[in-house]
N, CA, C and O atoms as a GROMACS GRO file, in nm:
protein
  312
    1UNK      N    1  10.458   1.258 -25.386
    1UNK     CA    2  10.479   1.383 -25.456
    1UNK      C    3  10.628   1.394 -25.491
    1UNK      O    4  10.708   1.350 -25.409
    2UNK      N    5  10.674   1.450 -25.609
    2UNK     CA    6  10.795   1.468 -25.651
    2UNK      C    7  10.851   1.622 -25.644
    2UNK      O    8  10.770   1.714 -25.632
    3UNK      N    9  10.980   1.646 -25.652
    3UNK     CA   10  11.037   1.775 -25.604
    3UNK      C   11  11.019   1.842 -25.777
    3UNK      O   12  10.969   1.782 -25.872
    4UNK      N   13  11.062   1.942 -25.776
    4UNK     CA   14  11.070   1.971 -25.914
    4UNK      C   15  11.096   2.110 -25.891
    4UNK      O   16  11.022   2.184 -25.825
    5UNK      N   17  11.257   2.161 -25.974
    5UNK     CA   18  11.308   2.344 -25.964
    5UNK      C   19  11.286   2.411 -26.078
    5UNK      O   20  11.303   2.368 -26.192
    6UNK      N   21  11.244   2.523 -26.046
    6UNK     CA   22  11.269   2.658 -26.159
    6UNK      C   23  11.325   2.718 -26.131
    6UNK      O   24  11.335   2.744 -26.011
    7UNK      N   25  11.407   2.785 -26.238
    7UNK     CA   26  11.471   2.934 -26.209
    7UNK      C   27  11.407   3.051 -26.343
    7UNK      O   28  11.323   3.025 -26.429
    8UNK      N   29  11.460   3.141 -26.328
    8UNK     CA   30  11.434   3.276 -26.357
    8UNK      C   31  11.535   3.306 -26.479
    8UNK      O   32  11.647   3.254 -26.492
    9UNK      N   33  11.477   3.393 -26.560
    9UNK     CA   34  11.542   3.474 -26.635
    9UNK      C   35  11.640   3.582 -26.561
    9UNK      O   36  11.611   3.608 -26.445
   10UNK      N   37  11.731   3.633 -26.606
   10UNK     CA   38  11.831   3.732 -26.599
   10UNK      C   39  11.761   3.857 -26.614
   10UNK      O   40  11.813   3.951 -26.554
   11UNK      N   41  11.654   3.879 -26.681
   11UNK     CA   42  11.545   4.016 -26.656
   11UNK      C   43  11.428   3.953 -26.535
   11UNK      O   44  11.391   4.030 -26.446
   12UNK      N   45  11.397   3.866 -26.538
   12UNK     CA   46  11.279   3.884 -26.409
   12UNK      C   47  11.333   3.912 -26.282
   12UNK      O   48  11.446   3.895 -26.235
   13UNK      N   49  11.212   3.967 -26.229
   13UNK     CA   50  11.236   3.980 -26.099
   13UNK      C   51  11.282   3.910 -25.952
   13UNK      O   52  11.285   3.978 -25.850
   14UNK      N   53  11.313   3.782 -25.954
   14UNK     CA   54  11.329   3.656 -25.948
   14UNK      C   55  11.462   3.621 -25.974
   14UNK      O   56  11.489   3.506 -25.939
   15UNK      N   57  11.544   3.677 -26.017
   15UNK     CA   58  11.672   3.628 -26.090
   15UNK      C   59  11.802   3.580 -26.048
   15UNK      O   60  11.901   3.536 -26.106
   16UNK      N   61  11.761   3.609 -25.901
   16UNK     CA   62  11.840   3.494 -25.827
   16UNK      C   63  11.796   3.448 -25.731
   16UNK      O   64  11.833   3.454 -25.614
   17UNK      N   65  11.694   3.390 -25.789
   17UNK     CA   66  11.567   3.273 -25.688
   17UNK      C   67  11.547   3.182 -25.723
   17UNK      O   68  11.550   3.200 -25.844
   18UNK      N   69  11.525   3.085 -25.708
   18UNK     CA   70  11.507   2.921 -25.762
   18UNK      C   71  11.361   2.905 -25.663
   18UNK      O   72  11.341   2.946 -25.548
   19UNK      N   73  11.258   2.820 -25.771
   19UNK     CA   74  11.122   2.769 -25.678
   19UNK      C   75  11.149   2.648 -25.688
   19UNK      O   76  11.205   2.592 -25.783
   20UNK      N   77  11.110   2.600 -25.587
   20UNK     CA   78  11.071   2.461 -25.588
   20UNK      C   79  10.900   2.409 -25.556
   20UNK      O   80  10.823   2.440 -25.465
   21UNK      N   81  10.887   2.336 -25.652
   21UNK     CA   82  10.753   2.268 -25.627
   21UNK      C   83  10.736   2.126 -25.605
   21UNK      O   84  10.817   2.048 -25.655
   22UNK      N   85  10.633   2.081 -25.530
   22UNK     CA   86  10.619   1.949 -25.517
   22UNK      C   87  10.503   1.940 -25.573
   22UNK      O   88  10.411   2.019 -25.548
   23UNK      N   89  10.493   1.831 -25.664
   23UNK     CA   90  10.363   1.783 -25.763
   23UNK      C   91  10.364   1.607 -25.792
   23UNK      O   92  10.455   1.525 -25.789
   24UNK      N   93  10.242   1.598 -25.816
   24UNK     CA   94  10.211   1.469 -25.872
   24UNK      C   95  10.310   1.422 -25.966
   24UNK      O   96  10.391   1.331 -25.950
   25UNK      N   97  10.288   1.522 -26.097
   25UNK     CA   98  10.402   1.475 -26.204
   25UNK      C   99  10.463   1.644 -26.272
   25UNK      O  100  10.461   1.760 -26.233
   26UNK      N  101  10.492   1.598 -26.344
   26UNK     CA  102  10.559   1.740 -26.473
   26UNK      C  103  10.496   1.838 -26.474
   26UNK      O  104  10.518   1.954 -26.439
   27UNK      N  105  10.364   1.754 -26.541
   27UNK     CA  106  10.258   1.876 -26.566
   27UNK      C  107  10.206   1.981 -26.495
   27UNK      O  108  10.195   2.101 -26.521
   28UNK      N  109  10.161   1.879 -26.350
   28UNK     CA  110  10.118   1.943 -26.246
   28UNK      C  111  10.245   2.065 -26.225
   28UNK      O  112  10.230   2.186 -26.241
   29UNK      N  113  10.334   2.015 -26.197
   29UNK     CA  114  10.445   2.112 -26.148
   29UNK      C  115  10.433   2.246 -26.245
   29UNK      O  116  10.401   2.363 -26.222
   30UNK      N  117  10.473   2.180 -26.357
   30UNK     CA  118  10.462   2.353 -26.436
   30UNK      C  119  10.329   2.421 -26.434
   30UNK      O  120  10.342   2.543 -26.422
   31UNK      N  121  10.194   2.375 -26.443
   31UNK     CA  122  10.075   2.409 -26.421
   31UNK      C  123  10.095   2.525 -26.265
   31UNK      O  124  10.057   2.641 -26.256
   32UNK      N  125  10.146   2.466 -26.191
   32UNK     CA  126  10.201   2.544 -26.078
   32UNK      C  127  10.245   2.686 -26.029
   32UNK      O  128  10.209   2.765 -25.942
   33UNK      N  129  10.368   2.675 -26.154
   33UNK     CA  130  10.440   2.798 -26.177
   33UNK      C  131  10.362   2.896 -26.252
   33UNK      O  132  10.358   3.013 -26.213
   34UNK      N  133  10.287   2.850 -26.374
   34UNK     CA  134  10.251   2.879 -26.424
   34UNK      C  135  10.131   3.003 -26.347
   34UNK      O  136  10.135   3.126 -26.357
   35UNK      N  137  10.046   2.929 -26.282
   35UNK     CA  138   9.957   2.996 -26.132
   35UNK      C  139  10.039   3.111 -26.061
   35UNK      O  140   9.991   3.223 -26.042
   36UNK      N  141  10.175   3.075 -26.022
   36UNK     CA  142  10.216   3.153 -25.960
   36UNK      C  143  10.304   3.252 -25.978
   36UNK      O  144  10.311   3.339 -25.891
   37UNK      N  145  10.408   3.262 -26.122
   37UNK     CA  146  10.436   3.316 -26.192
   37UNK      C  147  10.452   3.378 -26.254
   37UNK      O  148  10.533   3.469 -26.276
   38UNK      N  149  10.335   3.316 -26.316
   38UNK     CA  150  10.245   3.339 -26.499
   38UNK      C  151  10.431   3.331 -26.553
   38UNK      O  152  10.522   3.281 -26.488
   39UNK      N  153  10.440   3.394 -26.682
   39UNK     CA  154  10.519   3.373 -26.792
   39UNK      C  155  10.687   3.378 -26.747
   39UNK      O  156  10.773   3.325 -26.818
   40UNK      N  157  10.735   3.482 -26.563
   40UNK     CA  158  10.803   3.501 -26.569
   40UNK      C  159  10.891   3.410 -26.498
   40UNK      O  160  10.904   3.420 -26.376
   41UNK      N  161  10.947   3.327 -26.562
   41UNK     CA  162  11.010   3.242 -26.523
   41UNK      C  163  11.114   3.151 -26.659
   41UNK      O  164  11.125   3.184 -26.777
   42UNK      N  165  11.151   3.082 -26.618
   42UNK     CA  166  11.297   3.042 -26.759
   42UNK      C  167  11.280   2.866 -26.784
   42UNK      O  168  11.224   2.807 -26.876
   43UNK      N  169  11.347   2.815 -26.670
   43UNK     CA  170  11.360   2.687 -26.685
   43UNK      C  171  11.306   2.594 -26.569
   43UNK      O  172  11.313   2.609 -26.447
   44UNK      N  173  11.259   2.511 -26.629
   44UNK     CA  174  11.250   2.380 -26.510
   44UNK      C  175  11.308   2.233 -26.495
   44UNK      O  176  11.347   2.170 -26.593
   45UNK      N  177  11.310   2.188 -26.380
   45UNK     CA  178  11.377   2.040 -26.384
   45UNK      C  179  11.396   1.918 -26.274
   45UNK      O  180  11.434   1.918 -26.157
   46UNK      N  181  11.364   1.848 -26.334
   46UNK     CA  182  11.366   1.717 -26.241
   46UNK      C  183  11.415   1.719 -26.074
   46UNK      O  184  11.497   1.808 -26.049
   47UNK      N  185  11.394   1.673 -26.013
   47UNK     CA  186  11.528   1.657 -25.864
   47UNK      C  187  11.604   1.592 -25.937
   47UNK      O  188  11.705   1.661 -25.928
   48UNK      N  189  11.641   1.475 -26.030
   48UNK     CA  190  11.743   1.451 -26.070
   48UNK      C  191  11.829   1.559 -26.178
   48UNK      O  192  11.951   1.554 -26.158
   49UNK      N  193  11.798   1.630 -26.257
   49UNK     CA  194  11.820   1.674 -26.340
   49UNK      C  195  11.929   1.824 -26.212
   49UNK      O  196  12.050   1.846 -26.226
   50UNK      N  197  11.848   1.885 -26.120
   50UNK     CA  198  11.902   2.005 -26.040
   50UNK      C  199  12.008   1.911 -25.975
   50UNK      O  200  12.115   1.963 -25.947
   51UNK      N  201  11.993   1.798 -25.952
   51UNK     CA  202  12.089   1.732 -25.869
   51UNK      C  203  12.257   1.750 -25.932
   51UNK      O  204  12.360   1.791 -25.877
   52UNK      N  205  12.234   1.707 -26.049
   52UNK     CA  206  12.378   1.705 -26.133
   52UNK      C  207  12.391   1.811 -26.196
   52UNK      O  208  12.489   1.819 -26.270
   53UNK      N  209  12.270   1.960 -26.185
   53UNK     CA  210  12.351   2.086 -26.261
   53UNK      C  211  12.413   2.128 -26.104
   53UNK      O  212  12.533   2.147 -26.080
   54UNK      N  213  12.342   2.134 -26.040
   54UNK     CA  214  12.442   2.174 -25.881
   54UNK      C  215  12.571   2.095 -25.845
   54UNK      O  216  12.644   2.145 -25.760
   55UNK      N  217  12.606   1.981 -25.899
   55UNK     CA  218  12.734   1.863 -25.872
   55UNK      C  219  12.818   1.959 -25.964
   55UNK      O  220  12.932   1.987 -25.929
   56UNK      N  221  12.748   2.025 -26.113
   56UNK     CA  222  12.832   2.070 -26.189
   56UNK      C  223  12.883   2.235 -26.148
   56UNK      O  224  12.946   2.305 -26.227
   57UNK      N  225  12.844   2.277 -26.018
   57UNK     CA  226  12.852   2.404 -25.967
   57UNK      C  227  12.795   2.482 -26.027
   57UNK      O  228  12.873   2.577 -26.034
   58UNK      N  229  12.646   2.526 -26.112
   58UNK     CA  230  12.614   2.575 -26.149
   58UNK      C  231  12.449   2.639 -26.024
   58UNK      O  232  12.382   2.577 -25.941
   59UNK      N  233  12.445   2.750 -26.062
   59UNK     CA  234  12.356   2.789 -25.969
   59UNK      C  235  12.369   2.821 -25.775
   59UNK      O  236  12.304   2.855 -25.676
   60UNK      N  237  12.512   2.777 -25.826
   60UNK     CA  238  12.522   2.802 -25.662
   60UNK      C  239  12.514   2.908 -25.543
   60UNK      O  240  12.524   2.902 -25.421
   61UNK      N  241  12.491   3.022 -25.652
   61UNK     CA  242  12.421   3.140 -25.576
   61UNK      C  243  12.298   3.238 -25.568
   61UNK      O  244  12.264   3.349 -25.526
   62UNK      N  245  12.240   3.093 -25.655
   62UNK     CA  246  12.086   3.114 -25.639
   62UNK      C  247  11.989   3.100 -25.537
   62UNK      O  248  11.964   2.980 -25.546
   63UNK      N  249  11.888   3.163 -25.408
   63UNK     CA  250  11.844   3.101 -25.316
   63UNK      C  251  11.701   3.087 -25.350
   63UNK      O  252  11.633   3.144 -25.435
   64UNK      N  253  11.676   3.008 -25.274
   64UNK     CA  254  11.484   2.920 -25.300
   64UNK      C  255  11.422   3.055 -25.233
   64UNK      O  256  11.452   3.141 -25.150
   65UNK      N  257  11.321   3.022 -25.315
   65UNK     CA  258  11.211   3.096 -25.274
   65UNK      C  259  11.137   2.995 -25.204
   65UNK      O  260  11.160   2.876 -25.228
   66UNK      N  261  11.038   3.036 -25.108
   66UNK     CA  262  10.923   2.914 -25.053
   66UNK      C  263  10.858   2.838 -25.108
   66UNK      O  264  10.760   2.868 -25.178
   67UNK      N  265  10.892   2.743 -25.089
   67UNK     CA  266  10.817   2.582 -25.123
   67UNK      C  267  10.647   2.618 -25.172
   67UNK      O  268  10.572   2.702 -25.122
   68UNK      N  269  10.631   2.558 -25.244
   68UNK     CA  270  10.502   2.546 -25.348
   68UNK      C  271  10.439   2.443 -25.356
   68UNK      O  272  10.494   2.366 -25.435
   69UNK      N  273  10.341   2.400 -25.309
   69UNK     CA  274  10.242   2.259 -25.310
   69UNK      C  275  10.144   2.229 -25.411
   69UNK      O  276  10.056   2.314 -25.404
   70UNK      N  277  10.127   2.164 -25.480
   70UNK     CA  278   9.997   2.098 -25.589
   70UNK      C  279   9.896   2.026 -25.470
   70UNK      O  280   9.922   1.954 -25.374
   71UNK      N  281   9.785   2.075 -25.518
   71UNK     CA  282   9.718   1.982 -25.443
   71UNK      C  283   9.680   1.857 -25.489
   71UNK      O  284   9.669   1.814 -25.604
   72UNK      N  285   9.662   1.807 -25.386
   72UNK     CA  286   9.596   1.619 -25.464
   72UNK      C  287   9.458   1.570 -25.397
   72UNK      O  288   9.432   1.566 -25.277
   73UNK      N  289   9.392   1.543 -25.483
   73UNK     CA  290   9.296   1.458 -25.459
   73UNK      C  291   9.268   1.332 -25.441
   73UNK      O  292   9.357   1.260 -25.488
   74UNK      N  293   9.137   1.245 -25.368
   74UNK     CA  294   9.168   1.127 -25.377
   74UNK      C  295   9.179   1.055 -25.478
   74UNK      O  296   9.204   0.938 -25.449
   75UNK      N  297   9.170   1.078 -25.595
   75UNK     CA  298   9.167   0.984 -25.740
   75UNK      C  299   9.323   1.029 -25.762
   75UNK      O  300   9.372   0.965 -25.855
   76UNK      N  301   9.407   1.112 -25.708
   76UNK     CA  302   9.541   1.058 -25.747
   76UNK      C  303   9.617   0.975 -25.632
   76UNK      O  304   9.721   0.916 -25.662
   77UNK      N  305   9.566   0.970 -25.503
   77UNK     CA  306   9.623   0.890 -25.402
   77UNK      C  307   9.586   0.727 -25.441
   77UNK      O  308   9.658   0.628 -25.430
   78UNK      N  309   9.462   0.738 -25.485
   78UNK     CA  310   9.386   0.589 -25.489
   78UNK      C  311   9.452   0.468 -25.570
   78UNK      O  312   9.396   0.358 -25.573
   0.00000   0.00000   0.00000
């Protein structure tokens, strides 16, 4: 499973929260937010991608909200 962050708009309620999800791939991940969410939410991105906006000090006073799981089945382990 791969890591994968969102953050929030400057109007949601959320707006200085970052989610993190762990998913199969992309899709799954935003499919995720999407579930848990719905619309209010801004951006998403790689563990590599959060890796180097945080190196660039950005977001640094944003805190996580609780970890978020995709589930998997055996036809994606197999």
């Amino acid at each position: 499973m791969k890591k994968y962050y969102f953050t929030f708009g400057q109007a949601h309620t959320n707006n200085n929260r970052y989610q993190v999800i762990f998913a199969k791939d992309v899709e799954a991940a935003y499919a995720k937010m999407f579930d848990i969410h719905g619309k209010e939410w801004a951006f998403g991105y790689t563990l590599e991608e959060w890796t180097d906006i945080k190196a660039d000090g950005f977001f640094s006073n944003l805190k996580p909200l609780e970890n978020a799981y995709t589930f998997l089945t055996y036809l994606d382990v197999a």
